[in-house]
OpenMM code with the backbone's topology and positions (N, CA, C; nanometers):
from openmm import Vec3, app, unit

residues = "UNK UNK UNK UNK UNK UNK UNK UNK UNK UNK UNK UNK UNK UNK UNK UNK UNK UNK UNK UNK UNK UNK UNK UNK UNK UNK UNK UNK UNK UNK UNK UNK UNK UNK UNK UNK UNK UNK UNK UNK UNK UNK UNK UNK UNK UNK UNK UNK UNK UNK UNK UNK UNK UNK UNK UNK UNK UNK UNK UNK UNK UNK UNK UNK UNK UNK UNK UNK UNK UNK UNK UNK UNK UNK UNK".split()
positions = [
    Vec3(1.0989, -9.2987, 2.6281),
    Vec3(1.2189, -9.3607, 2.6783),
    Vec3(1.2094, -9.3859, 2.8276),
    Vec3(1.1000, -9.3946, 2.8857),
    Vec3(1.0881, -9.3907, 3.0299),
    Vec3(1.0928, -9.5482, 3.0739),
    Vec3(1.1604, -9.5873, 3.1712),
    Vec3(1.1631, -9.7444, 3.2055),
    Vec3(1.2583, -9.7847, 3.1113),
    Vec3(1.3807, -9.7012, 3.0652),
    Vec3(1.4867, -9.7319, 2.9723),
    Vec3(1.6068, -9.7095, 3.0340),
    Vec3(1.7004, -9.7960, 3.0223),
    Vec3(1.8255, -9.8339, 3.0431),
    Vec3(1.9341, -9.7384, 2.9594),
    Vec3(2.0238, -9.6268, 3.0657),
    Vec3(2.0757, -9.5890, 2.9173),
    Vec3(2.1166, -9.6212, 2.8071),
    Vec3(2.2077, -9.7966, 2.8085),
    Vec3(2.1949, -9.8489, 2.6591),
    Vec3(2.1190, -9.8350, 2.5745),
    Vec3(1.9724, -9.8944, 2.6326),
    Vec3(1.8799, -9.8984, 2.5927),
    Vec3(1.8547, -9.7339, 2.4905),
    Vec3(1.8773, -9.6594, 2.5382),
    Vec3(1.8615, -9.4820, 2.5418),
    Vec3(1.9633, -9.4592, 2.4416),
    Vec3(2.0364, -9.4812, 2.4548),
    Vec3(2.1710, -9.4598, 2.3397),
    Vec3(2.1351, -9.5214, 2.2277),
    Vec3(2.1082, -9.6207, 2.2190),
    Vec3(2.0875, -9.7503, 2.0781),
    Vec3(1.9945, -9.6975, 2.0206),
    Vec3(1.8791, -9.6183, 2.0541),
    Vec3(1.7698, -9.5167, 2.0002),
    Vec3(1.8302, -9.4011, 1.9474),
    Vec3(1.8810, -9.2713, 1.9873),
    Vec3(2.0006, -9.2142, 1.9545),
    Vec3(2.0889, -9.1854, 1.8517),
    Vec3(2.1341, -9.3298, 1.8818),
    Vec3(2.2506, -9.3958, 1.7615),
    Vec3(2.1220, -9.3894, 1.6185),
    Vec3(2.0439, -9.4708, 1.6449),
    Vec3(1.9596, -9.5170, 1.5447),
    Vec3(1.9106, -9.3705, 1.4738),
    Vec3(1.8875, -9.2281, 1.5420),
    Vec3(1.8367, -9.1318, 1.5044),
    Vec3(1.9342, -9.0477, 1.4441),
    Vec3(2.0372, -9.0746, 1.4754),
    Vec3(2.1566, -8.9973, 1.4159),
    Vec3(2.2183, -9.0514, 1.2788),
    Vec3(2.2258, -9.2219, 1.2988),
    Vec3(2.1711, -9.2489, 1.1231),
    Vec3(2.1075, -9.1960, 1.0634),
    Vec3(1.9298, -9.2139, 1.1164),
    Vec3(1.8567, -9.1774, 1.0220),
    Vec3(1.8736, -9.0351, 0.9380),
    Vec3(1.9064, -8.9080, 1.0465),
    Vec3(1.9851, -8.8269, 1.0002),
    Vec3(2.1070, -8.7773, 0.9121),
    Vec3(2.2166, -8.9131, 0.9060),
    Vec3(2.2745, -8.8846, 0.8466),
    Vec3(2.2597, -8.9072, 0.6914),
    Vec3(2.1717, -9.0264, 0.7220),
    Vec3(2.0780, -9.0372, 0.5345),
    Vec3(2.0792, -8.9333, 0.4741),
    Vec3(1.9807, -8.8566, 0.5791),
    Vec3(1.9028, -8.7102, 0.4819),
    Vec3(2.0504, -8.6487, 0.4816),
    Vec3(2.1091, -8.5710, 0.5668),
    Vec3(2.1965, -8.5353, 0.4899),
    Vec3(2.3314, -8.5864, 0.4119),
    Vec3(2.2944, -8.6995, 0.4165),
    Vec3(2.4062, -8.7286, 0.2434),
    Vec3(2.3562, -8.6888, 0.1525),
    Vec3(2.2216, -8.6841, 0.1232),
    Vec3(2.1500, -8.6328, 0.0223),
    Vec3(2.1811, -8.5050, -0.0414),
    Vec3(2.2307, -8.3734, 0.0862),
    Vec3(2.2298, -8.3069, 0.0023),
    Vec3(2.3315, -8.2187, -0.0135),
    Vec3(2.2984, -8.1744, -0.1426),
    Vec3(2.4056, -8.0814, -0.2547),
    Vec3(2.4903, -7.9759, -0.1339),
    Vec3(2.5981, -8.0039, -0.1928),
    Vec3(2.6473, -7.8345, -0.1126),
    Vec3(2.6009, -7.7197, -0.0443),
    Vec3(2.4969, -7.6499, -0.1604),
    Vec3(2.4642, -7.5411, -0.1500),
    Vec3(2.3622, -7.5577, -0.0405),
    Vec3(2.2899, -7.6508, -0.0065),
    Vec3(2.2209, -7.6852, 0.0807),
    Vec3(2.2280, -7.6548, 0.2289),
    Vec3(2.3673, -7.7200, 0.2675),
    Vec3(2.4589, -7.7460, 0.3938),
    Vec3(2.4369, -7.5968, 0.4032),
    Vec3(2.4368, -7.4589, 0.3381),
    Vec3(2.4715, -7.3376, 0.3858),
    Vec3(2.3392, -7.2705, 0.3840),
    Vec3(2.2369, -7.3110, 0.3565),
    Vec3(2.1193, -7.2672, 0.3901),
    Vec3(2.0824, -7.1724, 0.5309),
    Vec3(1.9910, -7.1210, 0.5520),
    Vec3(1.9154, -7.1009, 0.6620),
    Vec3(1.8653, -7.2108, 0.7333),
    Vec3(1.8626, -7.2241, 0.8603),
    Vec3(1.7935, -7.3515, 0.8884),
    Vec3(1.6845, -7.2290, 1.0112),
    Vec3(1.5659, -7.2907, 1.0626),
    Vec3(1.4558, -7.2563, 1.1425),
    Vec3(1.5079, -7.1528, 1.2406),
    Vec3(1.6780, -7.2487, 1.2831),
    Vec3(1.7003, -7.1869, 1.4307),
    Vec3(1.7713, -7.0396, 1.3875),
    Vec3(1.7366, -6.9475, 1.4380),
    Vec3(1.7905, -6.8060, 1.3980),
    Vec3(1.9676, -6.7834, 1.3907),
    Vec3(1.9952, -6.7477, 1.2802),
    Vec3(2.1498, -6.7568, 1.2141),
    Vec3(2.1965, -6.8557, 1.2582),
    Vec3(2.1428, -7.0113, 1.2514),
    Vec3(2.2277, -7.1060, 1.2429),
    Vec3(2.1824, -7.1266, 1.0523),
    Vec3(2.2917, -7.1721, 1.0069),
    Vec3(2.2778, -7.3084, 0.8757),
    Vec3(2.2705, -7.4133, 0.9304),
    Vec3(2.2078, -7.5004, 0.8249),
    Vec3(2.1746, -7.6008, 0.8102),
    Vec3(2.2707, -7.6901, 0.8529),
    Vec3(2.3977, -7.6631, 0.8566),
    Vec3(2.5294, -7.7475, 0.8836),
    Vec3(2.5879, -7.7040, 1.0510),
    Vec3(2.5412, -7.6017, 1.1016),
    Vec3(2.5553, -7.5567, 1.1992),
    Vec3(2.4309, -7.6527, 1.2833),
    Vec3(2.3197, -7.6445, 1.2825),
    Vec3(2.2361, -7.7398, 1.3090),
    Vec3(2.2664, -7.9000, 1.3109),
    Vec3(2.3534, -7.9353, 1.2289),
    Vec3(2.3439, -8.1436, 1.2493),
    Vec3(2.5031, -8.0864, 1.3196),
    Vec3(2.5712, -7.9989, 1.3041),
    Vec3(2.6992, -8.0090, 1.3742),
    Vec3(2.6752, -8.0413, 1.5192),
    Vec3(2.5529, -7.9434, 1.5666),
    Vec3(2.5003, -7.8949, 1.6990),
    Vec3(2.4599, -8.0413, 1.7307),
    Vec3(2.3919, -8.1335, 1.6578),
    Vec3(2.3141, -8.2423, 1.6971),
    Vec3(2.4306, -8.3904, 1.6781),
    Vec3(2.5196, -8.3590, 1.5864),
    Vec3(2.6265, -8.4442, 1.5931),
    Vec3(2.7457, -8.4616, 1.7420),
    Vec3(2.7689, -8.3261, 1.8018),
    Vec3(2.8444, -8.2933, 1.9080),
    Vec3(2.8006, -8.2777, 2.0362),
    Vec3(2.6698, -8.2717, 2.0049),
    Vec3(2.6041, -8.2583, 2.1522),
    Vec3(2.6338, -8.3571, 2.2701),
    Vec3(2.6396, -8.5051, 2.2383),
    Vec3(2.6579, -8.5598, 2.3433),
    Vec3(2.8124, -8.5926, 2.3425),
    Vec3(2.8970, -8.5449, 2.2598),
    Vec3(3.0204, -8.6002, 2.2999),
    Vec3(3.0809, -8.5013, 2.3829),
    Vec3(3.1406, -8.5538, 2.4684),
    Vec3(3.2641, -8.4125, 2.5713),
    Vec3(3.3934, -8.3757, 2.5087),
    Vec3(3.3618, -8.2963, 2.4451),
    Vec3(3.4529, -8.1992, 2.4045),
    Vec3(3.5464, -8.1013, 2.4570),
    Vec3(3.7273, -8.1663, 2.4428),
    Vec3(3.8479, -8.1423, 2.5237),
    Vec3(3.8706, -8.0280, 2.4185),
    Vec3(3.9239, -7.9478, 2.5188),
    Vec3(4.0038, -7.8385, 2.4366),
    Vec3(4.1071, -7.8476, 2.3412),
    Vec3(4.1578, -7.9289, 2.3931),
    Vec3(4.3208, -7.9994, 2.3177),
    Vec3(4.2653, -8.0614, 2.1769),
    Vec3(4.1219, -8.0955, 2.1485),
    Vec3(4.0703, -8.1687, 2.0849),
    Vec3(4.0348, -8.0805, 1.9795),
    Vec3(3.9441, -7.9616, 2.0493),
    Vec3(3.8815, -7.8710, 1.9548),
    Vec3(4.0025, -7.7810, 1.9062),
    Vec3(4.1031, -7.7799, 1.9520),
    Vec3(4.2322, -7.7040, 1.9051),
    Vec3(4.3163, -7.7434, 1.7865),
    Vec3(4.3501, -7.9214, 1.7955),
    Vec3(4.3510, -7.9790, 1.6999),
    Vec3(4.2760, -7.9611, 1.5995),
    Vec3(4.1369, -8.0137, 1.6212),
    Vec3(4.0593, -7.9749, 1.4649),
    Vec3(4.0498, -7.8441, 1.4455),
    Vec3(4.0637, -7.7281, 1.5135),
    Vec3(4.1172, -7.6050, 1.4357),
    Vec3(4.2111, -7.5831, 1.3841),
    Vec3(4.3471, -7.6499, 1.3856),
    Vec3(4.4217, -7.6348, 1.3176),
    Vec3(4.4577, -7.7114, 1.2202),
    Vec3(4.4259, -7.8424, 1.1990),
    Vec3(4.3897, -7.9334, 1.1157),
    Vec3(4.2982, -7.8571, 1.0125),
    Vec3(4.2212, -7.7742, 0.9812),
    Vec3(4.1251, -7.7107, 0.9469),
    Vec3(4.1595, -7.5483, 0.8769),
    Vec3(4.3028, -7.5459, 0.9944),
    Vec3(4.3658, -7.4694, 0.9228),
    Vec3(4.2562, -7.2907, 0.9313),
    Vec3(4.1708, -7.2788, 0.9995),
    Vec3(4.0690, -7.1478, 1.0424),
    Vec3(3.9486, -7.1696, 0.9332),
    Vec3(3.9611, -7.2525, 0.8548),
    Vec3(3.8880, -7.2745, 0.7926),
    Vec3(3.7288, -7.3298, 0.7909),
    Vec3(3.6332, -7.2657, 0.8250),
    Vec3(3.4941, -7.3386, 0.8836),
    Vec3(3.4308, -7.4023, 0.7870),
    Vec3(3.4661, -7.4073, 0.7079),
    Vec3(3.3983, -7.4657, 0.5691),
    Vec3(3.3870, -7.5865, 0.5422),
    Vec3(3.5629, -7.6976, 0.6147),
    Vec3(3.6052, -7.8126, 0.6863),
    Vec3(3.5987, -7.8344, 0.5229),
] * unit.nanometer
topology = app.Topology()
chain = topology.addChain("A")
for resn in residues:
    res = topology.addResidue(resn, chain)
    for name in ("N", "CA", "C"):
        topology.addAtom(name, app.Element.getBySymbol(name[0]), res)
């Protein structure tokens, strides 16, 4: 990405976070709660981590979807 425009940088990104979201439509439930590599994350804890990473996240925001959610992590 060097000699790249952040558009440029984002539109790659974007494109990888599709490709990601392919694989996981694919899979089953039981899946999402797996082990994943990174130590006591799941598998759903992992694309959460990679889904949220670049957005800025307001408190007022993450408060809402906790209660929308109702304490519920399962979503």
């Amino acid at each position: 990405m060097r000699n790249m425009g952040p558009e440029a940088s984002w539109r790659i990104v974007e494109s990888q976070r599709y490709a990601i979201a392919d694989i996981m439509e694919a899979l089953d439930p039981a899946r999402w709660e797996l082990p994943s590599l990174c130590a006591e994350w799941r598998v759903r804890d992992v694309v959460a981590h990679l889904v949220l990473g670049s957005q800025r996240l307001r408190a007022p925001l993450i408060l809402q979807g906790a209660v929308r959610a109702r304490g519920n992590s399962t979503g």
